[in-house]
C-alpha positions in Angstrom: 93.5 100.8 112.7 94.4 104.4 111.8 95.4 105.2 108.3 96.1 107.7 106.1 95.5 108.7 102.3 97.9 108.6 99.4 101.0 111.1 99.8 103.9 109.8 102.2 105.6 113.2 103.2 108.4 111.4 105.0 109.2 109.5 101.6 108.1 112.4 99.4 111.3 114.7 100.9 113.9 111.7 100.5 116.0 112.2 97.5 115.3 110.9 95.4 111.6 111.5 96.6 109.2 108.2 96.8 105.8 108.8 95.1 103.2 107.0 93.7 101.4 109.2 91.7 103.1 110.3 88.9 101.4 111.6 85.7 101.1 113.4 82.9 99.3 116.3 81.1 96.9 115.3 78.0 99.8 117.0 75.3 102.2 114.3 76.7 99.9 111.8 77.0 98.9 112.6 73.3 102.4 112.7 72.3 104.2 110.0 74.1 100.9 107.4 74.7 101.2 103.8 76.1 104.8 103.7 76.2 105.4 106.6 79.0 101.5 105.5 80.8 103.9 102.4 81.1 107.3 103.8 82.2 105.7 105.8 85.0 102.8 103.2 86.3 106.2 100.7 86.6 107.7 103.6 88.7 104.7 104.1 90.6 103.9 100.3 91.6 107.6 100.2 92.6 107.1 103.0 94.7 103.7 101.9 96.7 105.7 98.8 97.1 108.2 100.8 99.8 105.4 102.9 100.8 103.9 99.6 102.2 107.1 98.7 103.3 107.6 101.8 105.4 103.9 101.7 106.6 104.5 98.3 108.2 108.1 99.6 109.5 105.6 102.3 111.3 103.1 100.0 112.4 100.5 101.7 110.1 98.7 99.3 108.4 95.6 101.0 106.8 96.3 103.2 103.5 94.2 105.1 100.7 96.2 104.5 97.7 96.1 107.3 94.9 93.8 107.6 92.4 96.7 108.4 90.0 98.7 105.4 90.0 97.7 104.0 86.4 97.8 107.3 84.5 95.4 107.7 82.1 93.8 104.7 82.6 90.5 105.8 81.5 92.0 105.7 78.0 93.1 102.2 77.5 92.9 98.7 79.1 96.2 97.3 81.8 96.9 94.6 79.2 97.3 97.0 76.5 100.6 98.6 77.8 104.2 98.0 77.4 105.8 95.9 80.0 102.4 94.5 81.1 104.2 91.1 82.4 105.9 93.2 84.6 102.9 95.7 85.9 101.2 92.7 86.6 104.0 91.0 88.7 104.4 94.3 90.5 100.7 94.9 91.4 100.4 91.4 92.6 103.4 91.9 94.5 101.8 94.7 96.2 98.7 92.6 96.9 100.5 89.4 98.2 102.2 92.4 100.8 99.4 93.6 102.0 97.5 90.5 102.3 100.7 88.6 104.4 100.8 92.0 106.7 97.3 92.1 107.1 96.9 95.2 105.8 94.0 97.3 104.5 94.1 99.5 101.2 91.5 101.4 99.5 90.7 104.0 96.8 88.6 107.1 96.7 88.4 108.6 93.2 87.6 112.1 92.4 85.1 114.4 93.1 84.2 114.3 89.3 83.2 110.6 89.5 79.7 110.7 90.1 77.7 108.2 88.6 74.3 109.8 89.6 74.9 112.4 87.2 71.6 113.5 85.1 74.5 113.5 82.2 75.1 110.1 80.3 78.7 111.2 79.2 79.4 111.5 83.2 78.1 108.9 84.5 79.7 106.6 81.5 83.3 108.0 82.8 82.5 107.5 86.5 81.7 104.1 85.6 85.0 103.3 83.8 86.8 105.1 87.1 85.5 102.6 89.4 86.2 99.7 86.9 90.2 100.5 86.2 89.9 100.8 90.1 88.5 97.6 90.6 90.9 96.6 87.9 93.8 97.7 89.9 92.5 95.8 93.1 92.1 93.0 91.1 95.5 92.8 89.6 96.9 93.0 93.5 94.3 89.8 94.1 92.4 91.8 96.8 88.8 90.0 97.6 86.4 91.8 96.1 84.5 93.1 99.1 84.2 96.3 101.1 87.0 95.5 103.0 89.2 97.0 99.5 87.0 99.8 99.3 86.5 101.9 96.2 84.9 104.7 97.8 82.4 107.5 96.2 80.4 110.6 96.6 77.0 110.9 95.4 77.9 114.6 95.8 74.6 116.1 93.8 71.1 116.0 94.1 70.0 117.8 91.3 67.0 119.0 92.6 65.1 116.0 93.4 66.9 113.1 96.0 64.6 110.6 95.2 65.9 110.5 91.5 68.8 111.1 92.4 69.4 108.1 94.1 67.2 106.1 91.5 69.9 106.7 89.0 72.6 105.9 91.3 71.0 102.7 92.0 70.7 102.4 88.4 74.4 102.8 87.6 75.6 100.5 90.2 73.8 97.9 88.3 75.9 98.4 85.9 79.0 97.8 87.4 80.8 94.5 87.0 80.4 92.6 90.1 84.1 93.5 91.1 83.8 96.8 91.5 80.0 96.5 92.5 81.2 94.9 95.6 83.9 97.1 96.7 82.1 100.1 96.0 80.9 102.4 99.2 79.4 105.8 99.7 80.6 108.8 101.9 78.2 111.6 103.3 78.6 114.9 102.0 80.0 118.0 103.6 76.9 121.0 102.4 73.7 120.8 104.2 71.7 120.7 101.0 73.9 117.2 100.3 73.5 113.4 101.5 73.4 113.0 105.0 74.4 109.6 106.4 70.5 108.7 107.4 69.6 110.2 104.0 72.4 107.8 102.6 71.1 104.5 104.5 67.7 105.1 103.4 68.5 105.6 99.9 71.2 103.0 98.7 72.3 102.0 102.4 70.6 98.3 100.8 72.6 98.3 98.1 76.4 99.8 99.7 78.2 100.5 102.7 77.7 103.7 103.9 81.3 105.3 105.2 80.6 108.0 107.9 83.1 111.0 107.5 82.9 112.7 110.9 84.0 116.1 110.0 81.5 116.3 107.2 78.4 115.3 109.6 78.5 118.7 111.5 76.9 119.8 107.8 74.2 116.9 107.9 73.8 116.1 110.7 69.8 116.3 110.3 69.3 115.8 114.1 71.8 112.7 114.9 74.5 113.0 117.1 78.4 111.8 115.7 77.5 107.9 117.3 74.2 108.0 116.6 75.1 108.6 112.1 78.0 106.6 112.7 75.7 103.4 114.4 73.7 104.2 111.4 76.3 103.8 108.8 77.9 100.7 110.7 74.7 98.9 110.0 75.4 98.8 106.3 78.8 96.8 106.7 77.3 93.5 107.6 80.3 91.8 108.6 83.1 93.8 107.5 84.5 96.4 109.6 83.9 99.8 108.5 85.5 102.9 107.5 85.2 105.8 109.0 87.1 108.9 108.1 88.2 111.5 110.6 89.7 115.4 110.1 89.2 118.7 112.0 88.9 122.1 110.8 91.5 124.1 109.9 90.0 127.0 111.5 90.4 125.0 114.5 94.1 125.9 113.8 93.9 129.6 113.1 93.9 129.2 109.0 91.5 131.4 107.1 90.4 128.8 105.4 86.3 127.4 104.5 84.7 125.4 107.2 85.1 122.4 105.5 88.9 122.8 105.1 90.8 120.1 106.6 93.5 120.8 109.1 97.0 119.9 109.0 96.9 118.0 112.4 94.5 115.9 114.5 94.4 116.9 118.2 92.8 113.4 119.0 90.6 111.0 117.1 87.6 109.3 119.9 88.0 106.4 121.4 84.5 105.2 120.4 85.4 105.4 116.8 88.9 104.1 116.9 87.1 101.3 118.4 84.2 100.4 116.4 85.8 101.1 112.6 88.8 101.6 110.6 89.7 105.6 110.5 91.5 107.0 107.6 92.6 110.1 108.8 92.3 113.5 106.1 94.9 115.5 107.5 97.2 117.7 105.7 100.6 116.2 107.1 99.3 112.5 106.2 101.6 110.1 107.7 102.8 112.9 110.2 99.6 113.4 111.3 99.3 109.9 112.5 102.1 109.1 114.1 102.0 112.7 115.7 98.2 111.5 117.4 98.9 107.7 117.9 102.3 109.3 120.2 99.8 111.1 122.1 97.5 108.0 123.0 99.8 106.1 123.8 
């Protein structure tokens, strides 16, 4: 399957537009609270209903959902809001669609969500990130496996990779058991970073590793593309794994850094579309796929 993450650029230019990421700055969160978190997370979940429904219309059937769909859910628990009875029927909704299409959704929180942080304040609010995720997943009634992916960075190393990756061990630990088991790992995109073999070594026991093509041309540490990626594979057991797949903007003229993504894909490998699930990380998102599945077909 080839997916793609979060914005629907087709449904964002209807009018009015479909989104379902909607939320607020910390004055009107501190002014309007649990009343507006729950007027716009409604709005949201009816929204990534129709997304889903225009994804199967499409015959797309892999999506990243947004990170922002609860806003502010760091602050407060689902069942604390307004209109919870309602959130909850929607997000199961949700869930019972994807699971009768066959579908496959994930998260990938922010970069700021690293729970191998040498600071405890960090890694405490990575850790409530990939709960409220796991929350989310778990309010749809998506199994709580790999397949519904919460997926992560360890995107430091603070000077010392073997202590690095004893505190993310550590923190994992800590999850609950339903975000423990959904939770994977992405290589980085800076040589100094976590390299997929670097990755299976360290906490490849412990999660899935997801292989991010684009980023192993800055870690690759001697493997070749199916080489990391065989690597990475062998952390799934017997789910199918993720893979993501961009190509550099420069590829495309824009001034941009290396690791900028481009707005298009020219062609995703056969190889890889074969052997895993590829979320595409392309700046026209939906467009973006359907312009590169056209040109296989």
């Amino acid at each position: 399957m080839l997916g793609y993450a979060c914005l629907n650029r087709t449904l964002r230019e209807r009018e009015p537009p479909l989104r379902c990421n909607r939320d607020m700055q910390r004055k009107t969160w501190e002014s309007r609270g649990l009343d507006y978190a729950a007027e716009l997370t409604v709005r949201n979940l009816e929204d990534l209903s129709e997304i889903l429904q225009w994804n199967v219309d499409h015959d797309i059937y892999f999506y990243r959902c947004t990170s922002d769909l609860v806003p502010w859910n760091s602050q407060f628990d689902l069942e604390e809001l307004p209109e919870y009875d309602r959130i909850a029927a929607l997000a199961a909704d949700c869930g019972q669609f994807v699971r009768d299409h066959g579908m496959r959704l994930t998260f990938h929180p922010a970069h700021w969500c690293k729970l191998a942080s040498e600071t405890e304040s960090t890694v405490e609010n990575s850790l409530t990130a990939v709960e409220y995720h796991a929350d989310w997943l778990d309010h749809m009634g998506l199994d709580r496996s790999p397949y519904y992916s919460i997926n992560v960075h360890i995107g430091a190393t603070y000077g010392d990779k073997a202590a690095t990756a004893r505190r993310f061990r550590d923190a994992v630990a800590r999850l609950s058991p339903g975000a423990r088991q959904r939770l994977t790992v992405e290589n980085d995109d800076k040589a100094s970073l976590w390299s997929v073999p670097e990755l299976v070594d360290a906490v490849g026991d412990l999660v899935p590793v997801v292989f991010d093509y684009h980023h192993h041309q800055f870690t690759d540490r001697g493997r070749t593309y199916r080489e990391a990626f065989d690597l990475a594979r062998s952390t799934w057991g017997d789910v199918r794994p993720v893979a993501h797949y961009s190509e550099p903007a420069r590829l495309y003229g824009a001034d941009a850094r290396p690791q900028a993504h481009a707005d298009h894909v020219a062609g995703v490998p056969t190889w890889l579309r074969e052997a895993a699930d590829v979320m595409l990380e392309a700046g026209r998102k939906e467009q973006a796929l359907l312009d590169v599945r056209a040109m296989s077909d």
